[in-house]
N, C-alpha and C positions, 0 to 999 in steps of 0.2 A: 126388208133391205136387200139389195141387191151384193153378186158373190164377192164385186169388187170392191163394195166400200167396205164389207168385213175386213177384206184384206188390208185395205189403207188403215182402216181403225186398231190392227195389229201394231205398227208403225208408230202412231198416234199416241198410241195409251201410253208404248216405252215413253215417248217426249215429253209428256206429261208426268211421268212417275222421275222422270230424271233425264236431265236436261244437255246429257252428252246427246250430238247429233247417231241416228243408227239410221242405217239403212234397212231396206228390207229385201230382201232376196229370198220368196217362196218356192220351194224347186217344186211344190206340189203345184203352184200356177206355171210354171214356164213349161214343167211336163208335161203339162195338156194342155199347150196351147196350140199342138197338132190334134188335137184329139179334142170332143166335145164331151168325154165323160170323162173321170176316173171310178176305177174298182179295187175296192179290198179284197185281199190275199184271204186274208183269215180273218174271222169273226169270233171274237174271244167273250167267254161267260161270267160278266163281273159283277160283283154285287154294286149296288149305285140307288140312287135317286133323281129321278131327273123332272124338272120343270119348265114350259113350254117358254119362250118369251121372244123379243126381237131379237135381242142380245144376251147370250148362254157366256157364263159363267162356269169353271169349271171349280172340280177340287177332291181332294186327294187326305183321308182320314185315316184313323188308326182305328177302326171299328171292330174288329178281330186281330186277335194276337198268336192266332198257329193257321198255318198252312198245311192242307191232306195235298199231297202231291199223287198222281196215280202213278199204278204198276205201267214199266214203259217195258213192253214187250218186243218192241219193235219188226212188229210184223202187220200192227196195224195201225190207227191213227188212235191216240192216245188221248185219253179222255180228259174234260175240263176241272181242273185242277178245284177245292173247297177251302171253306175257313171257318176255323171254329174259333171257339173264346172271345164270348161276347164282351167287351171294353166300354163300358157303358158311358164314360170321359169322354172316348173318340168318338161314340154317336151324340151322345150331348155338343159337340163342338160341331161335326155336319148338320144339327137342325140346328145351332147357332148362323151358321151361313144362311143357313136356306132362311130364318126367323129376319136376318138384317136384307135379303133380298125382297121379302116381303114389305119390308117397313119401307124400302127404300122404294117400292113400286107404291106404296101408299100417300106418297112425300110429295106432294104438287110440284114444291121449289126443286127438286131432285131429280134430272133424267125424264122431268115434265115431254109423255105423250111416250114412252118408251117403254117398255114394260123388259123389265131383266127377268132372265131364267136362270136355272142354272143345271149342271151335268155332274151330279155328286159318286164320287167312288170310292170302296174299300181297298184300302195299299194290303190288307192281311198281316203288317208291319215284317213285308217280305219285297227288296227291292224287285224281283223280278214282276210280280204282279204289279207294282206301284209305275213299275216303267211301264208294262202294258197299257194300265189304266189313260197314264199320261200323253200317249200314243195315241191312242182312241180318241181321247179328246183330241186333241190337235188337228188330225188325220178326220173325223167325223167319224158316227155310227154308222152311214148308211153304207148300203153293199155297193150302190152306184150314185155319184157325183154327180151330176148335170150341171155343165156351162154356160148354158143359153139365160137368154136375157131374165127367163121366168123365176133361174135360182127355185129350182125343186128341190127339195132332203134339207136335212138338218143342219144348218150352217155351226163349224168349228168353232169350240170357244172363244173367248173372243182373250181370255185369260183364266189363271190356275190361282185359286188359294192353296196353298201347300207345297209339299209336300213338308210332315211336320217331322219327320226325321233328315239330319244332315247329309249322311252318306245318299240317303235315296236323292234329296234336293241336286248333289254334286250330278250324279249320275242323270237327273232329268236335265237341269240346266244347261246343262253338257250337249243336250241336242239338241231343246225348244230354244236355247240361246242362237246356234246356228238360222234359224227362224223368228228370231225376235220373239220371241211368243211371250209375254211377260209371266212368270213367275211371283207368286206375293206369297212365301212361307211364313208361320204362324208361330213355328216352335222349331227350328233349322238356326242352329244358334253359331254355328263352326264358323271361327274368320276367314277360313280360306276363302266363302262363299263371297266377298269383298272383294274379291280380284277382279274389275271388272271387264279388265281381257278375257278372262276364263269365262265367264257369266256375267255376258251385257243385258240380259234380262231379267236374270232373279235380282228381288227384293224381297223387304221381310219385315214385318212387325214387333219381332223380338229382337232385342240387342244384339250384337254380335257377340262373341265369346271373348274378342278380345276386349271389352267395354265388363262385361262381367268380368274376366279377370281383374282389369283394375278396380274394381268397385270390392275384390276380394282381398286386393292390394293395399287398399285405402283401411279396412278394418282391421286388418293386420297390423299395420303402422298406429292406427290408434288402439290400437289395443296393448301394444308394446311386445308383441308375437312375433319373432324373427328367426325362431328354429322353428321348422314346418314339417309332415309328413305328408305326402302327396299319393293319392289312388287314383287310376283314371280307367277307364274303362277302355276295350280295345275294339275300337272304331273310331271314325273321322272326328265326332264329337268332342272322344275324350283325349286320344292323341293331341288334335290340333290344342287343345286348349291347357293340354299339362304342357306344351311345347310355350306356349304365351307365358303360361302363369312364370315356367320356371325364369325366363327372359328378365320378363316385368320384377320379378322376386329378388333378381339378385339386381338388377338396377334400383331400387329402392332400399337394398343396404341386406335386404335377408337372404336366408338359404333353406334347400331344400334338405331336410337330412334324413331323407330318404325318396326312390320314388318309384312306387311299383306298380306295375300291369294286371288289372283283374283278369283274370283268364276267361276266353270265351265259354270254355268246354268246362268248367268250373270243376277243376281236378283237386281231387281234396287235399293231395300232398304238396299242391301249390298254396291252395289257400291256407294250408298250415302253416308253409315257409313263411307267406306276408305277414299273420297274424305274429309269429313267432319275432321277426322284423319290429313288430309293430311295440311289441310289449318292450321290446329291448331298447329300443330308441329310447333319451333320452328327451324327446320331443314328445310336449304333450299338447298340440295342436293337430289334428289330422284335414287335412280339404281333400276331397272327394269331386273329383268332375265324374259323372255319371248317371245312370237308371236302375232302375228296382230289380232290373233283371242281371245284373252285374252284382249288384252290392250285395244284397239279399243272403247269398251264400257265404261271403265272405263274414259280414255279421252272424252269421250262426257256429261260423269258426269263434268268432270274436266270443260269445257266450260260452262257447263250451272251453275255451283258456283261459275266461276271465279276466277281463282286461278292460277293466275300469279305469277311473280315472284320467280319461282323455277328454278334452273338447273338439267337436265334429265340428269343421265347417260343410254345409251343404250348397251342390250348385243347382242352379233354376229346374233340372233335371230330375231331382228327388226330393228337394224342400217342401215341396206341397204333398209330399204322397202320403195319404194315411195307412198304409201297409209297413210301416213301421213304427207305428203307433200302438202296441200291444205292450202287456206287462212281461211278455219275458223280455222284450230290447228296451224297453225306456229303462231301467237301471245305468244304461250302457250309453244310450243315446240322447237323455234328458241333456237338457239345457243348449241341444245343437241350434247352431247358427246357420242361414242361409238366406242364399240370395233368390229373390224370388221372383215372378214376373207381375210387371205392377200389374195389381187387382183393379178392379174396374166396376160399376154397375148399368145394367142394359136393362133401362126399364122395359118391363114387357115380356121379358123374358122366360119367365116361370112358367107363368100363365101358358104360352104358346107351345114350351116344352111338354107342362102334362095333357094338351090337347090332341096330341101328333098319338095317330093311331098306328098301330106298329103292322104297319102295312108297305114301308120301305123298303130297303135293301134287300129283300129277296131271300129273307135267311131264316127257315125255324130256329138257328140259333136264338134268333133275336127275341122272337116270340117266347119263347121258355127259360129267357131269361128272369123274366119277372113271373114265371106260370104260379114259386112259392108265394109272392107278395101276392098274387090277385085271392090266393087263395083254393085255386080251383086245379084240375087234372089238367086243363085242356085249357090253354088261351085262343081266344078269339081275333085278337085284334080290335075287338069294340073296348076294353077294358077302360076305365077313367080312374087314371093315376093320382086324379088329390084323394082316391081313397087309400094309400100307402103311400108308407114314407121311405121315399130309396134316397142314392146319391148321384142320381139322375134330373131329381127335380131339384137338389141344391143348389142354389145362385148367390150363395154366401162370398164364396169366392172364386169367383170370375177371372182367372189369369188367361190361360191358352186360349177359350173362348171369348174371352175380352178381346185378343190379339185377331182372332179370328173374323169379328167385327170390325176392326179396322181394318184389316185388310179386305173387305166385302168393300165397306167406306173407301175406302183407296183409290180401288177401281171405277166404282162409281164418280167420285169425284172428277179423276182424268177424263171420262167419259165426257160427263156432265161442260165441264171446262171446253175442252175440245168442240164439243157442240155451240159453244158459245162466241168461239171463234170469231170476230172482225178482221173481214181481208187487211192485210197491212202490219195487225197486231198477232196475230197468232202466236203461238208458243212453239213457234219453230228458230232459225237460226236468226239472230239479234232480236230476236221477240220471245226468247223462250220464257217459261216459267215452269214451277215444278207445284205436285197437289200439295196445299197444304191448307188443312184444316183441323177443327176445334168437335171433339167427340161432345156428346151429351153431359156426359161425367167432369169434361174443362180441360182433357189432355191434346193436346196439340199434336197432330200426326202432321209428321213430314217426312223426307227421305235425304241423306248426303249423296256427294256423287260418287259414294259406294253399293246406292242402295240402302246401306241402313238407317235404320228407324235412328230418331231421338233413345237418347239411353236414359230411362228411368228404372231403377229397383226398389222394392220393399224388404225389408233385413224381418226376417222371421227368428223366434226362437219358440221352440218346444217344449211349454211350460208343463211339467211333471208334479200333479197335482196328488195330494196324501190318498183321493179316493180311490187311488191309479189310473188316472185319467189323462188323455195330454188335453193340452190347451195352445194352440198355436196364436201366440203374441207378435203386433207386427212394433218392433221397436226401433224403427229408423227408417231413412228416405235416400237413398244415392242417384242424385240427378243428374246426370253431366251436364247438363244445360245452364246449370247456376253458374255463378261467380267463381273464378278460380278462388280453392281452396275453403270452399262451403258446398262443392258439391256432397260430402257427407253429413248427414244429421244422423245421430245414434241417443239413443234416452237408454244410460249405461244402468241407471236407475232399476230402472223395468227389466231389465235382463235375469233371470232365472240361471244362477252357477250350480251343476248338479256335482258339485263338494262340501267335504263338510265346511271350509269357512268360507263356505257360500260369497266366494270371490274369486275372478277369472282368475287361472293359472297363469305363473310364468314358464315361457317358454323360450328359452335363449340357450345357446350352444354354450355359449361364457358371457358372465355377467359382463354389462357395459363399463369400461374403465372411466375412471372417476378422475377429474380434472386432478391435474398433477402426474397423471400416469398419461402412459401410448401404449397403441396395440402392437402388441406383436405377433404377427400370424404363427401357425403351428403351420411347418413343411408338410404340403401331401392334404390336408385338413380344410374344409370349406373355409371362405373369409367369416363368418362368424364365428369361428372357433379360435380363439387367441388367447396370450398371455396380456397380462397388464404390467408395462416395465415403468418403475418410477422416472420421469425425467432427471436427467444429467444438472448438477449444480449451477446454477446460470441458466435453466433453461426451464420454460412454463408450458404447459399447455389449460387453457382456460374451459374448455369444453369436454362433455365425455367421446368419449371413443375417438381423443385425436390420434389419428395415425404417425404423428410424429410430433417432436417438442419444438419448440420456437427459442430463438435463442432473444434474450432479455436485450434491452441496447444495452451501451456501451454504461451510461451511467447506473442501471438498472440493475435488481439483482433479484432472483428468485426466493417469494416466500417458501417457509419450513414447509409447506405443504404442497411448494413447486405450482402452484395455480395461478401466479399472482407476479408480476414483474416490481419490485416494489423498488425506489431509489437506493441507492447503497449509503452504505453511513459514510461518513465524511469525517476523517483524520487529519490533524495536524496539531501542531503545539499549541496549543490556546492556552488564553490569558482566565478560563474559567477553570481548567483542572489545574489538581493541588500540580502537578510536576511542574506546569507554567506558572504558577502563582509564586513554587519554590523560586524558580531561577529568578522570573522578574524580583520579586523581594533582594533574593541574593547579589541582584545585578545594582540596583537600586541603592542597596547599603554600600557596596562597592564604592558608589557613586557617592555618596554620603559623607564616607571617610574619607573620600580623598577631598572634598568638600572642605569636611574639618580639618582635615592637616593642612591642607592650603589657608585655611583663616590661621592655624597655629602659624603657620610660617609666615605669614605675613604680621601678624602680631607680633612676632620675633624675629623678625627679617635682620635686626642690624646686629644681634647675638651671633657668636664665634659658629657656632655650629649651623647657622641658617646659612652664613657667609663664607663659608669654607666649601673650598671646591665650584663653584661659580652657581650660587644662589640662584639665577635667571635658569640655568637650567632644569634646577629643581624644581622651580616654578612650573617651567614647559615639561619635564617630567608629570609632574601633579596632574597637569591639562590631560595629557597625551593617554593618562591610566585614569583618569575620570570617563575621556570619551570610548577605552575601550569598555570599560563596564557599560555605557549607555549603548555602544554598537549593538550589546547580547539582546537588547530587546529587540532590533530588527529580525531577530531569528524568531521572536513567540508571534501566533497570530496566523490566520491564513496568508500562506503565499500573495502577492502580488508581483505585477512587473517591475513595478518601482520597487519595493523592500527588498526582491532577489535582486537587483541591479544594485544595491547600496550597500545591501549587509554588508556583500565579500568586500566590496569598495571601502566601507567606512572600517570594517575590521583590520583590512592590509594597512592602509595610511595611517590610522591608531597605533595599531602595534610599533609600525616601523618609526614612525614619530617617537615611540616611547622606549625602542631599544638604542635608536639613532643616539637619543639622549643619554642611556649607560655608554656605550660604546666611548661616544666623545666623554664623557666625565672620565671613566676608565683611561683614557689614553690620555685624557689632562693630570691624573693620577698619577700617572707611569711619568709624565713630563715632568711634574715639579717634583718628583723625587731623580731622577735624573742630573735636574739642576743645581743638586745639590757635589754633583761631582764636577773636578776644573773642568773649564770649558763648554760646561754644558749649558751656561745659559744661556747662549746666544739661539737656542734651540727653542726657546720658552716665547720668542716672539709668534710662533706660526702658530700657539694658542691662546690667545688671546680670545675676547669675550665678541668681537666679532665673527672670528674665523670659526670658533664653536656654532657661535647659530647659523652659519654658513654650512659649515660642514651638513650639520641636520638638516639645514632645506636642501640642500644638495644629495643627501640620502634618501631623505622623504618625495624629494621629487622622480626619485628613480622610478619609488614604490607609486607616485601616480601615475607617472605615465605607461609600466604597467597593468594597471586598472584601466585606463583611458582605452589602451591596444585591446583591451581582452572584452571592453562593454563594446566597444564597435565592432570589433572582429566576429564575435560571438557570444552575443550576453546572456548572462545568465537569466531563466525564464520560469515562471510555474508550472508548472508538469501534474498530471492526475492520472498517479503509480496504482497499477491493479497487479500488478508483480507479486506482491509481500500477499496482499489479502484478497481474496475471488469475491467477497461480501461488502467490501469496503474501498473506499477512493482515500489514498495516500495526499494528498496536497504537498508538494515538495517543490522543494528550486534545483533544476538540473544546471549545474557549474555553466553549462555553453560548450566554451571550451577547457578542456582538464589540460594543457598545455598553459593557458593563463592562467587557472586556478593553480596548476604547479610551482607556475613562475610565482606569483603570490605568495605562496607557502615557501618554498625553495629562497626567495630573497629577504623574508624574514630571518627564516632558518640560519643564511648564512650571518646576517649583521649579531643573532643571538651568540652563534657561535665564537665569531672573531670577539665578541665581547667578555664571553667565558674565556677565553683564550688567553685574554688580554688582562684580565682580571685575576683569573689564574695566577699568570705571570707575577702580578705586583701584590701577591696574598702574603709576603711577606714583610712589606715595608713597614714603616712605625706606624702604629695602631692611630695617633693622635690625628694623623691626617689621614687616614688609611680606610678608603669604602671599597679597597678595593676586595675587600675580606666578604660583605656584604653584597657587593655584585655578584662575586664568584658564585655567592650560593644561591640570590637569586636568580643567577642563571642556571645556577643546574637544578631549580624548579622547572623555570620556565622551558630548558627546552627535554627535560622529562616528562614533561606534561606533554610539550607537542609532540614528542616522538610518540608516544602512547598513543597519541589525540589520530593516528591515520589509522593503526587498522582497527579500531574501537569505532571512526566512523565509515570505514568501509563495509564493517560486518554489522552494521547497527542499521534496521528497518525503518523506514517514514519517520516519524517526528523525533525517533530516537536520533538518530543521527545530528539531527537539531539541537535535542537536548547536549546528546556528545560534546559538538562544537562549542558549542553557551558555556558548557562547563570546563571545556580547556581553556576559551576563554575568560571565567571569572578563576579557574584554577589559579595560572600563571598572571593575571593581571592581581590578586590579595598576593602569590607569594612575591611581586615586583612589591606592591607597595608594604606588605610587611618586612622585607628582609632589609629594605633601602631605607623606607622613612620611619619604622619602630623604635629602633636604637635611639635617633634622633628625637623621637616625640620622646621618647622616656628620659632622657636629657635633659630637655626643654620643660617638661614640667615636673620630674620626680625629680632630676638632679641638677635645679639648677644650679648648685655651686662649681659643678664641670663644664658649665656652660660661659665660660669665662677661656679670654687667650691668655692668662694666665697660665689657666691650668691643661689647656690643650699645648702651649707651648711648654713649660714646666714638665709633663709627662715624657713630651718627647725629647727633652736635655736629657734627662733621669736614662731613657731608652739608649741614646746616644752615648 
């Protein structure tokens, strides 16, 4: 291929990986476009592997874990830097690449006629070396560039698998982005890496951190885990992603109660403070963002203070590492939970890795690392590893190198695509498209327009077997790609609890308040931390942890246990309790007697005693105290508009109907004994049996129209009183207006009185025509009772005050009819020989 379509194919691949427009702007072609060559400065010594192809691939491993730096004298040029600690994981994942560039040059359907290569490097898990590496690719190996048409020397990658640490990816992106150069990290999990102003060319295979966090959020929530302790390691990794957790943590209802920095320098008086931290907390969940080389120390504090009984969450960083697999930590660390990277199978695999003769990277390290397993003093390099068993040739569980594979796939893909290209459709601007394909194993790679991958995890736990053995269980699936609110599957089942009642712990700052109560935060104290106050009377809260009560409606009242809005009970005089049943009965006999003394007075209507004193009124008397007894049942029974519109009505008119009637008898009383002196008859005209019933509907009419002014003006209504009872509805008739209800009362009041008055007056005349002895005293029943009857129902609650009024009513309406028609009934039938004008006039000569 020629220098310039490498360079367009840089361009290309971003468009394909992701579908924002970039441009490309190489300063390494615009620099020499005065010039026919360029040349490297400096020529740097890395360990690598590299394979021949059209199209170079690069990439960036963890294959040694320490760096020799040289003595820098500075007087001469300073020698090239080494790496020791062979990582047998990081080189299993570089012949991972190199195994899927194979296959994929094998693939007919695949990059057909093109043959990929690739440009493999050890980072030494030391960014300065990992930026070199990444440099060199980019920039080319060779010492001189050549621009002419022939494209001599080794053309630039064309892209990076890696780099699989996060800090190093920030720092490469950081400049191959200024160059478009794409980036495909395998194990670079930081969400900062998501900005894709900062890095318009890195992408990645593994989730972000913030997709893990929520996937650690989501297990919490089901777990009912909402007091946390939080360790992060101190780098981009662990920062960024205790910085998400704690965000997402308290958006989801929880808190962190506590959150501490592993120290780099792992200083023992730090790691004792945490541990110290740790045991004291009453949080017995801890989540860990970090690596082996972080944690490692801190768990050896954790042994030697003994500090059991906690559950470990782990992040994708250290859930798979079997360096914590031993019998002095699994006491400590059995039954840990973590998120893991989904696992994967790569047919072919095994096989390819123990055929790679260790003639790679340039390192006796490498070589002496298996020198025990072969057996021998001295490796060769010819050695054939299906004769030992390492954890090199393990393909059990495939995560970073599964990821490592698809990112191989990735690039090839866009390649592939691009190649495919029809003018008109291309996958540029209104034609773009982005790679997306289907791995062997059924997982669907694609990318958003952050960059990242699809989010899937596997949930691990760390089965701690009696032989002390671990056994790593995979017991759930967190997809983001499902259905909202089925991205988690967990089999709670399967989960290994390392306590004795072998059941996850509670972990809560303060238990959840239980319907009926509300939270009430503690000042100064995370929101998990609260009081439970019971709801205020009247007021419910129906779910836990409500932050406040609700107040019931109007008719509604809170059950005993405040959870529940339930109707109130409902009060008034009913005709079903004894108190109603008393008065109706009471009212009823009332009614009865006056019944019967009306048949007596009519059966003996033409007798001295029926006919003394104007018999007709007697009659209208009888009426006037039958219908007040039937008035008192308008008071039993629930309120309506009609019964309060009528009671006061029928009670005013009754009454005064039936005082109207003493009144006038009284002053006919006082008249014909009057007449008895000269001159006075002439007096006895103006009472007469008309002017009496006159006078009475002339009194009576006062007392309706009265009534009439007070229903129109302002009638009286039913009313539902919460005054008296907060549990219960009053049913009551408010008066309307208490000015009519006074006038009402008030002009009773006064006819009662001029009648005691008046009765008074004539308590001494001759007994034989004389009621006026028996007025007198049933009026000072009658208006003893009513003066009693006001503040007996002022001070008297809901129906009581009903009952009150019922019984002034029957009070004074038996002492009207006893004190006026008893004398006369006992007359009438125990004596009837005085029931003769014989002996009523006869008595009164005698007196005279």
């Amino acid at each position: 291929m020629r220098v310039r379509q490498y360079i367009n194919l840089y361009l290309s691949i971003i468009m394909m990986l992701n579908s924002s427009s970039l441009s490309l702007v190489l300063k390494y072609s615009s620099a020499s476009s005065s010039s026919s060559t360029c040349r490297l400065r400096e020529q740097f010594s890395l360990n690598g592997m590299y394979q021949k192809g059209d199209v170079i691939l690069g990439g960036l491993f963890e294959v040694h874990y320490f760096t020799v730096f040289p003595e820098l004298s500075f007087t001469s040029e300073p020698q090239q830097l080494h790496c020791e600690g062979f990582d047998s994981f990081g080189f299993q994942q570089a012949q991972t690449m190199a195994f899927a560039v194979d296959e994929i040059n094998r693939n007919p359907d695949l990059l057909p006629n093109i043959t990929l290569g690739y440009q493999l490097y050890d980072n030494c898990l030391k960014l300065g070396v990992s930026f070199r590496a990444a440099m060199s690719m980019a920039s080319g190996t060779e010492e001189e560039f050549l621009l002419d048409e022939t494209c001599s020397g080794s053309p630039p990658v064309l892209g990076i698998v890696g780099d699989p640490g996060s800090t190093h990816s920030i720092a490469i992106s950081s400049v191959l982005g200024l160059f478009r150069v794409p980036m495909v990290s395998h194990y670079a999990t930081c969400s900062c890496l998501s900005d894709r102003g900062k890095y318009p060319s890195f992408f990645r295979t593994i989730p972000s951190d913030a997709f893990q966090v929520r996937a650690m959020i989501q297990i919490l929530r089901r777990l009912g885990w909402t007091w946390v302790g939080l360790l992060f390691s101190d780098d981009d990794y662990g920062v960024h992603a205790a910085r998400s957790f704690h965000s997402s943590l308290s958006e989801s209802g929880g808190c962190v109660a506590y959150s501490q920095l592993l120290p780099k320098d792992n200083r023992p008086t730090e790691l004792q403070r945490i541990v110290r931290e740790i045991k004291s907390s009453s949080a017995r969940v801890v989540v860990v963002f970090s690596n082996e080389a972080y944690l490692l120390p801190l768990l050896d504090e954790v042994v030697v203070q003994n500090v059991k009984g906690l559950q470990w969450i782990a992040s994708e960083a250290w859930t798979t590492s079997s360096v914590f697999h031993t019998p002095r930590l699994m006491p400590y660390l059995g039954g840990t939970l973590g998120i893991a990277i989904r696992r994967g199978e790569i047919p072919g695999l095994r096989d390819y890795l123990l055929s790679v003769l260790f003639l790679s990277f340039n390192s006796n390290h490498l070589l002496n690392y298996f020198i025990h397993y072969a057996g021998g003093d001295v490796c060769t390099g010819q050695e054939d590893l299906r004769d030992v068993e390492t954890n090199y040739g393990d393909v059990s569980e495939l995560r970073p190198e599964y990821n490592v594979y698809k990112a191989v796939y990735a690039l090839a893909h866009a390649l592939h695509d691009l190649l495919q290209c029809v003018p008109g459709r291309g996958p540029f601007s209104g034609h773009r498209c982005r790679v997306n394909f289907t791995t062997g194993f059924g997982d669907r790679v694609s990318f958003d327009d952050n960059g990242d991958a699809l989010a899937i995890y596997d949930i691990l736990n760390w089965v701690w077997l009696q032989d002390g053995s671990v056994q790593v269980e995979n017991v759930g699936v967190i997809d983001e790609s499902a259905p909202a609110g089925q991205e988690l599957t967990l089999d709670e089942d399967r989960i290994f609890w390392n306590f004795e009642s072998k059941k996850p712990p509670r972990s809560v700052c303060s238990e959840s308040c239980l319907p009926g109560t509300r939270v009430a935060r503690k000042k100064g104290e995370p929101v998990c931390c609260f009081d439970c106050i019971s709801c205020a009377e009247g007021e419910v809260s129906n779910t836990t942890d409500s932050t406040e009560c609700s107040r019931c409606p109007e008719d509604f009242w809170s059950s005993p246990e405040r959870d529940l809005c339930i109707p109130k009970g409902v009060e008034f005089l009913s005709y079903q309790e004894s108190l109603g049943i008393s008065l109706m009965t009471a009212s009823l006999l009332g009614a009865l007697i006056c019944a019967v003394v009306l048949g007596i007075f009519t059966r003996y209507r033409n007798t001295p005693v029926v006919k003394a004193n104007n018999s007709e009124l007697s009659f209208l008397l009888l009426l006037s105290l039958k219908l007040c007894f039937l008035c008192s049942l308008l008071f039993i029974g629930r309120p309506r508009l009609w019964t309060c519109q009528l009671r006061h009505a029928a009670f005013g008119i009754s009454f005064v109907l039936c005082v109207s009637c003493i009144l006038v008898k009284t002053m006919v009383v006082l008249a014909v004994f009057r007449t008895s002196k000269p001159g006075a008859k002439a007096s006895l005209k103006w009472f007469g049996a008309g002017q009496q019933r006159g006078t009475v509907l002339v009194l009576t009419s006062f007392q309706a129209a009265i009534c009439t002014a007070w229903l129109v003006s302002a009638s009286p209504t039913p009313h539902k009183n919460t005054r008296y009872h907060n549990d219960k509805i009053v049913y009551e008739c408010v008066v309307g207006s208490v000015a009519g209800f006074g006038a009402l009362l008030g002009y009773i009041g006064l006819l009662a009185f001029l009648s005691f008055l008046l009765a008074f007056l004539a308590r001494n005349l001759p007994d034989n025509f004389n009621e006026a002895k028996f007025i007198t005293f049933s009026m000072l029943i009658f208006c003893a009772v009513w003066i009693s009857f006001v503040p007996a129902y002022v001070s008297s609650p809901g129906k009581y005050a009903d009952a009150v009024e019922i019984f002034a009513i029957l009070a004074s309406s038996f002492g009207l009819l006893v004190a006026l028609f008893g004398p006369k009934c006992y007359i009438i039938l125990l004596r009837p020989e005085r029931n003769t004008k014989k002996a009523l006039m006869g008595r009164a000569t005698t007196k005279t």
